[in-house]
ROTOR-678310 format. One record per residue: residue number from 1; residue in three letters; z negated, x negated, y negated of N, C-alpha, C in turn. Coordinates in steps of 0.02 Angstrom, whole numbers, plus 50000, padded with zeros to 5 digits. Each point is the difference from the previous one (the first is absolute). Layout:
BEGIN
R_NUM_Ala_Z_X_Y_Z_X_Y_Z_X_Y
...
This chain:
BEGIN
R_1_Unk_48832_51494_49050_50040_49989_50059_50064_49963_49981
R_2_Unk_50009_49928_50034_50069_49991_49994_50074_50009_50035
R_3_Unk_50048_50004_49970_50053_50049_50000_50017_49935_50076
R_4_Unk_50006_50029_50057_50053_49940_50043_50042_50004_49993
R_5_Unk_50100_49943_49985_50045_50018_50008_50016_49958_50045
R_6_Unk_50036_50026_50056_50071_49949_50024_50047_49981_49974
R_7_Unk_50013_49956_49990_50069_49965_49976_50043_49976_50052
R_8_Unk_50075_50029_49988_50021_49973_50065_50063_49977_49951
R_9_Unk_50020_49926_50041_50074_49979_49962_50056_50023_50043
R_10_Unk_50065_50012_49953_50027_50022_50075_50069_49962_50017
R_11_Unk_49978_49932_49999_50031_49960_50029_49963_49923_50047
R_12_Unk_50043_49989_50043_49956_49957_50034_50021_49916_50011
R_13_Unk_50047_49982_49929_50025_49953_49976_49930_49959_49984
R_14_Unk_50002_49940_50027_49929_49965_49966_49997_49997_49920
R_15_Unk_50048_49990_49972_50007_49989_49923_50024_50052_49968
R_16_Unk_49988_50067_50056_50037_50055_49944_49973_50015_49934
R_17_Unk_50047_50014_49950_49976_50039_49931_49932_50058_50006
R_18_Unk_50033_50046_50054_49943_50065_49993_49922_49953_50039
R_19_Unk_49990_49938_50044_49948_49979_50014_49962_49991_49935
R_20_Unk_50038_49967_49969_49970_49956_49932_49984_50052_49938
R_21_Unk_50026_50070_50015_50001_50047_49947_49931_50044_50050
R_22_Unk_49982_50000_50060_49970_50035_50023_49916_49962_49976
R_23_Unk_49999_49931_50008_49959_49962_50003_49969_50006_49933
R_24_Unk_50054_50009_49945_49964_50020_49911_49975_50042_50013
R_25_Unk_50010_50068_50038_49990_50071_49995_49904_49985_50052
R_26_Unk_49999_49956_50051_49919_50019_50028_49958_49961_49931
R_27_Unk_50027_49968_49956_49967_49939_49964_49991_50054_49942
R_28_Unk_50026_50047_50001_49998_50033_49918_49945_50065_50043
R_29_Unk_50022_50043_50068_49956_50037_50022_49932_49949_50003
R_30_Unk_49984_49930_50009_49914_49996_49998_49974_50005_49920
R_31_Unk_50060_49974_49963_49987_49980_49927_49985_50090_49970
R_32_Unk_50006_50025_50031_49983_50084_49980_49947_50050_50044
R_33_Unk_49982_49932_50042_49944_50037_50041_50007_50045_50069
R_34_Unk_50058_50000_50002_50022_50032_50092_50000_49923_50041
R_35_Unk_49997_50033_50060_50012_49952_50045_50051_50006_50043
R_36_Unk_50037_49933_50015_50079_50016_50003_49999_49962_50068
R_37_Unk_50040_50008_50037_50012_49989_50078_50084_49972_49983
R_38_Unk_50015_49944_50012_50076_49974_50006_50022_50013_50068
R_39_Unk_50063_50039_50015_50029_49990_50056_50074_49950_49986
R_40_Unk_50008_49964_50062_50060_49976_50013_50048_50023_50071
R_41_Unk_50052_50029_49990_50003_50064_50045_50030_49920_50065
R_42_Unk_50011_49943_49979_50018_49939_50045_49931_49984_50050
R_43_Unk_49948_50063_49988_49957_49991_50043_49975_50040_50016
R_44_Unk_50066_50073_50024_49995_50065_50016_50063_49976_50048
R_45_Unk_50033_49993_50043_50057_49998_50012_50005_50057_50036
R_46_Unk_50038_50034_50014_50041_50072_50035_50074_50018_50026
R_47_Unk_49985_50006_50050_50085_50042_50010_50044_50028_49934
R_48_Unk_50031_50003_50012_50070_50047_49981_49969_50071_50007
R_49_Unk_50011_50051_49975_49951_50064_50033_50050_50018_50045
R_50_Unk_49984_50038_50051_50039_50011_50051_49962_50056_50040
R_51_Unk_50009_50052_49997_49979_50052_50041_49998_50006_50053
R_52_Unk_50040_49947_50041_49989_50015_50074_49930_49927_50003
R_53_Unk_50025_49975_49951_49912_49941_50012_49934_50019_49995
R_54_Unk_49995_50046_49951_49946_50040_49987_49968_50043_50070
R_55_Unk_50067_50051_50001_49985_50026_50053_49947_49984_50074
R_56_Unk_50070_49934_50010_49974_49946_50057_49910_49970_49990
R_57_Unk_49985_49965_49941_49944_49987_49979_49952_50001_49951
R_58_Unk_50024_50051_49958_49967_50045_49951_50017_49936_49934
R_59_Unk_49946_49997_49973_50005_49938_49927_49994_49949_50015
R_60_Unk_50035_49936_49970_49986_49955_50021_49917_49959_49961
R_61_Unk_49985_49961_50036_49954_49994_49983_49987_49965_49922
R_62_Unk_50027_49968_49998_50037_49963_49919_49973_50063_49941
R_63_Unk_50042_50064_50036_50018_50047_49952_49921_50062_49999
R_64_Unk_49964_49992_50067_49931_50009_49992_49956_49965_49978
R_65_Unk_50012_49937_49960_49942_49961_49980_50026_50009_49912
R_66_Unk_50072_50015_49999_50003_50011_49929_49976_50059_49991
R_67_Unk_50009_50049_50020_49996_50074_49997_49914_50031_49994
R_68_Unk_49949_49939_50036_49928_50003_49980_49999_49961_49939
R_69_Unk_50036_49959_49989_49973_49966_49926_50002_50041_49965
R_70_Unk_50066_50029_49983_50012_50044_49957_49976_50043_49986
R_71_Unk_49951_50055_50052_49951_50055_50012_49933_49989_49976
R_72_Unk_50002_49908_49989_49931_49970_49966_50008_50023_49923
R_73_Unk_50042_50000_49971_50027_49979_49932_50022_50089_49983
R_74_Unk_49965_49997_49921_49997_50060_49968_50096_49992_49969
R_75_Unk_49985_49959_49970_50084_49977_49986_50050_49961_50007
R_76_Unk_50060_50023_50008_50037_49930_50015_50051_49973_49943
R_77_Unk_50010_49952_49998_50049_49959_49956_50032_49963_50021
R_78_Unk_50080_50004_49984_50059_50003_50037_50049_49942_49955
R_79_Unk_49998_49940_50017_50063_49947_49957_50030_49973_50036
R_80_Unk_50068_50043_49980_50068_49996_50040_50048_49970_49961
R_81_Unk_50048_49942_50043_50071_50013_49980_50018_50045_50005
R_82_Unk_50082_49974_49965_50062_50054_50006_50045_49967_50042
R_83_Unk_50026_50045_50061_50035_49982_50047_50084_50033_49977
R_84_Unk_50035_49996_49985_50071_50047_49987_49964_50056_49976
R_85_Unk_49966_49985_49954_49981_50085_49959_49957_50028_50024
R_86_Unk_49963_49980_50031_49946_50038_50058_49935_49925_50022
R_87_Unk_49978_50034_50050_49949_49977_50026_50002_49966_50048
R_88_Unk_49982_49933_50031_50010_49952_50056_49979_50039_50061
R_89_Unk_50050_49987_50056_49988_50028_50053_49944_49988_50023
R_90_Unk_49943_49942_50006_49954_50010_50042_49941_50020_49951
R_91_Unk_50000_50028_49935_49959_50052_49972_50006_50056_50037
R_92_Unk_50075_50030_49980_49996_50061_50020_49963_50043_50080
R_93_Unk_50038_49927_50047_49985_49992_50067_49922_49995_50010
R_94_Unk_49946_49994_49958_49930_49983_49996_49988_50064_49982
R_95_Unk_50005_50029_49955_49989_50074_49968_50042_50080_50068
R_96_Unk_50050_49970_50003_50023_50045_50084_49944_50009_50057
R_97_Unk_49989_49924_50016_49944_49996_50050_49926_50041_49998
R_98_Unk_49980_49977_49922_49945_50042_49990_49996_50053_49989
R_99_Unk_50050_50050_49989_50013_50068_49996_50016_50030_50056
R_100_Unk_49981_49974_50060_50032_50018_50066_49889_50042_50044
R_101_Unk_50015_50028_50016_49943_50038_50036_49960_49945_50051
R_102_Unk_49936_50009_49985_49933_49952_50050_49962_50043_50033
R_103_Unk_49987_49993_50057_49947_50032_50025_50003_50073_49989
R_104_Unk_49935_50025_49962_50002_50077_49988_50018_49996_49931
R_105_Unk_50002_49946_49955_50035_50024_49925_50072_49994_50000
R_106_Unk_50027_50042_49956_50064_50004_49973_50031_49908_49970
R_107_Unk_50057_50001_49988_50030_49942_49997_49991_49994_49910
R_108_Unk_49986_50058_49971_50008_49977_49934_49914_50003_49985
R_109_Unk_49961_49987_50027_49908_50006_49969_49998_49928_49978
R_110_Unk_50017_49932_50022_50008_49942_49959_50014_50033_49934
R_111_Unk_50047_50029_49983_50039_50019_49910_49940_50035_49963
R_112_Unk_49978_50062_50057_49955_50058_49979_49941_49970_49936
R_113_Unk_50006_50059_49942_49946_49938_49956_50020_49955_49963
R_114_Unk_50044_49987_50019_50027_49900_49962_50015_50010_49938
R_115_Unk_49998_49960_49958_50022_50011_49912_50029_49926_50031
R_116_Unk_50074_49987_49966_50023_49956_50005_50033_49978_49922
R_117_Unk_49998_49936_49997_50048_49962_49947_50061_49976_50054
R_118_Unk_50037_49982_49935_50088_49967_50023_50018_49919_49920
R_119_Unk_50003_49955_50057_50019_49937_49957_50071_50000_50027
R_120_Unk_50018_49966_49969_50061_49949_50025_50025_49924_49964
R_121_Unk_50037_49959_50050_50035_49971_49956_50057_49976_50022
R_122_Unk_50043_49936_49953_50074_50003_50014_50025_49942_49958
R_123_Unk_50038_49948_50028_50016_49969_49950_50042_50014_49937
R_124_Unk_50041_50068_50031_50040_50030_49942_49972_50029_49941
R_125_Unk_50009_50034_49949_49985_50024_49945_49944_50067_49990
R_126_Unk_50064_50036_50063_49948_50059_50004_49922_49993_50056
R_127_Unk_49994_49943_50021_49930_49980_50034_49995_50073_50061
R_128_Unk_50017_50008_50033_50019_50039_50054_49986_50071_49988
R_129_Unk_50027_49997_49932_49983_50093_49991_50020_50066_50062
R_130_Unk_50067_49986_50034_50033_50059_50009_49955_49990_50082
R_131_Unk_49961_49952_50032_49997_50001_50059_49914_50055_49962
R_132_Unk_49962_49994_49979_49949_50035_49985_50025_50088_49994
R_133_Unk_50056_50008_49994_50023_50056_49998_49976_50049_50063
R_134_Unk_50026_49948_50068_50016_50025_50066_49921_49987_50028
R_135_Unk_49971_49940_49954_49940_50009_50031_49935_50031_49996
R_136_Unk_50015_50048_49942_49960_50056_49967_49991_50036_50028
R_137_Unk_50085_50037_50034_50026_50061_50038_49976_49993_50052
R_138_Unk_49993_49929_50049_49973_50019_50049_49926_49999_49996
R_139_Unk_49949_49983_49972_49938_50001_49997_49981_50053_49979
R_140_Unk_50009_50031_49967_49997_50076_49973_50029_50056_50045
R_141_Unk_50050_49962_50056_50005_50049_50063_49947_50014_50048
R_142_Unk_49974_49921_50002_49966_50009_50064_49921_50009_49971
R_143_Unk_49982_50039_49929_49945_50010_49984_49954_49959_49930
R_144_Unk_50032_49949_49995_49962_49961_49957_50010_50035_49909
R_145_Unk_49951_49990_49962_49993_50019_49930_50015_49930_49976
R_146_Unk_50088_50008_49961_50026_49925_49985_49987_50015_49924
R_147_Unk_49984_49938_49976_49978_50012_49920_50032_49994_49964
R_148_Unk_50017_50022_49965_50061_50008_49948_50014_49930_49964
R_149_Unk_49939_49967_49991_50026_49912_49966_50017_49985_50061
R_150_Unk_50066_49950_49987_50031_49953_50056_50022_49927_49953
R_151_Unk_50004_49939_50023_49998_49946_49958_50089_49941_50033
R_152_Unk_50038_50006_49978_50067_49956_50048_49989_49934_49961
R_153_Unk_50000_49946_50011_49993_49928_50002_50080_49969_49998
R_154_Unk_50038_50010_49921_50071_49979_50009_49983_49930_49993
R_155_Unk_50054_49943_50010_50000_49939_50005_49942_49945_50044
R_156_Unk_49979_50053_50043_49942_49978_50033_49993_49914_50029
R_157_Unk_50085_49975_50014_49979_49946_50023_49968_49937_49940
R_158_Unk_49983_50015_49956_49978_49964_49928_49942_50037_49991
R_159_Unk_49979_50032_50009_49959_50069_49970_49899_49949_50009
R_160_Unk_50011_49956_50046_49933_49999_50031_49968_49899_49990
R_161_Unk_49951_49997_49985_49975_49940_49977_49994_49958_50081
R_162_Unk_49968_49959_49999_49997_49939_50079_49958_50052_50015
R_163_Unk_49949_50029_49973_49921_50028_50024_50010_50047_50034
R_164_Unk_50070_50037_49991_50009_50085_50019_50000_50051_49954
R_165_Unk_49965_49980_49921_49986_50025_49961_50085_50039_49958
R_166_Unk_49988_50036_49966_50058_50037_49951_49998_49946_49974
R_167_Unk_50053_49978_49957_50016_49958_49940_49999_50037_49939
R_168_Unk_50044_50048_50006_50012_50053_49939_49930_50047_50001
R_169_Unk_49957_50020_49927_49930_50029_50002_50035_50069_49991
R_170_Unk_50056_50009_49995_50027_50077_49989_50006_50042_50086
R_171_Unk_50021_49939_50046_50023_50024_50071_49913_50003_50049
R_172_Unk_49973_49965_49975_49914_49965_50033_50000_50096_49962
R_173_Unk_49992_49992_49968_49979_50088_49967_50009_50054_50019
R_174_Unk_50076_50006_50013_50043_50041_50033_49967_50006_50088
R_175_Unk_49992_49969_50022_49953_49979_50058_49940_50021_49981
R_176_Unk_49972_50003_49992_49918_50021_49970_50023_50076_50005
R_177_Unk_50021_50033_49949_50022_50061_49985_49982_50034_50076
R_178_Unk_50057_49978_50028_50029_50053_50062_49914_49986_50026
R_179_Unk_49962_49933_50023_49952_50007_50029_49936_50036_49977
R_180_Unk_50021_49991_49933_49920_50042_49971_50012_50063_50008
R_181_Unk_50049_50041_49996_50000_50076_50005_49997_50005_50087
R_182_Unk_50015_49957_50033_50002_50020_50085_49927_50005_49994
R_183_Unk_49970_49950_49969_49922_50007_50045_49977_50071_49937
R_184_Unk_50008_50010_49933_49967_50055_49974_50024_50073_50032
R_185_Unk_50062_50003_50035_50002_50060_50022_49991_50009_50082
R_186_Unk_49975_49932_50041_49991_50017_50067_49916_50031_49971
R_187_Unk_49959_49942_49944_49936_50008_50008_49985_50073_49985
R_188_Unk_50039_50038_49958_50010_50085_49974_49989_50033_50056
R_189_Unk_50042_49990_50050_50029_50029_50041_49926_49996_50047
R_190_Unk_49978_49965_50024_49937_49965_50029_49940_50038_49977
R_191_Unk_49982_50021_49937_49953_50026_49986_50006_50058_49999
């Protein structure tokens, strides 16, 4: 059986770093035998969360077509900037939405199950360490099994060949890492 992951970038910059760091990460999940699903959340668009919107018309629909992808996929994989130390608002705002209640399931059964990885990157040094911090805490709130390898991408705007590829075989690795243990411990988990 192969392992499905989602990959979601969580920025919606055409040339962002975490696109181009997300894009190594489905290329190393086929090169290891899962099958990897790319999201670009620039083709999720959503409100602001807003409780009286919900209210008014439950999810938006954007946020129900992510929220079945995701329910497709045994695991997800997560390459984020760092926003001021944290996580870009319309990640977080994507992960709010889907933790919000459907129908007769609870708002967190998207999470329910999930083994998740955490990338990042950054043009700075520390490659967006401190935003993986906040984005652990919340995935591990709303249910997900986050895996203890996490991979930050310092100097990212150099980091990547014309192809998309790593340049450095130490960072292409570091990438591998986090993906090979996502799929050996969703597939654990699975059997």
């Amino acid at each position: 059986m192969s392992v499905r992951i989602l990959v979601i970038a969580g920025s919606t910059r055409t040339a962002a770093l975490s696109k181009k760091l997300a894009g190594a990460a489905v290329r190393s999940a086929g090169q290891a035998g899962a099958s990897a699903t790319f999201v670009d959340l620039r083709d999720f668009p959503m409100p602001l969360y807003d409780g009286d919107l919900e209210a008014a018309g439950g999810l938006p629909e954007q946020a129900l077509r992510l929220r079945q992808l995701m329910q497709q996929h045994a695991a997800l994989l997560i390459a984020t900037p760092e926003y001021n130390s944290s996580i870009p608002a319309v990640l977080k705002n994507a992960l709010d939405w889907l933790s919000r209640p459907h129908a007769a399931e609870p708002g967190v059964s998207p999470y329910s199950n999930k083994v998740a990885g955490l990338l990042s990157s950054s043009p700075g040094a520390l490659g967006g360490l401190r935003g993986l911090v906040h984005l652990r805490q919340i995935l591990q709130n709303v249910g997900c099994l986050v895996i203890t390898e996490q991979f930050a991408l310092g100097n990212a705007g150099s980091a990547f060949a014309a192809d998309g590829s790593l340049v450095d075989a130490r960072q292409a690795e570091g990438v591998a890492t986090v993906v090979r243990r996502l799929i050996d411990v969703t597939a654990r988990l699975a059997a």
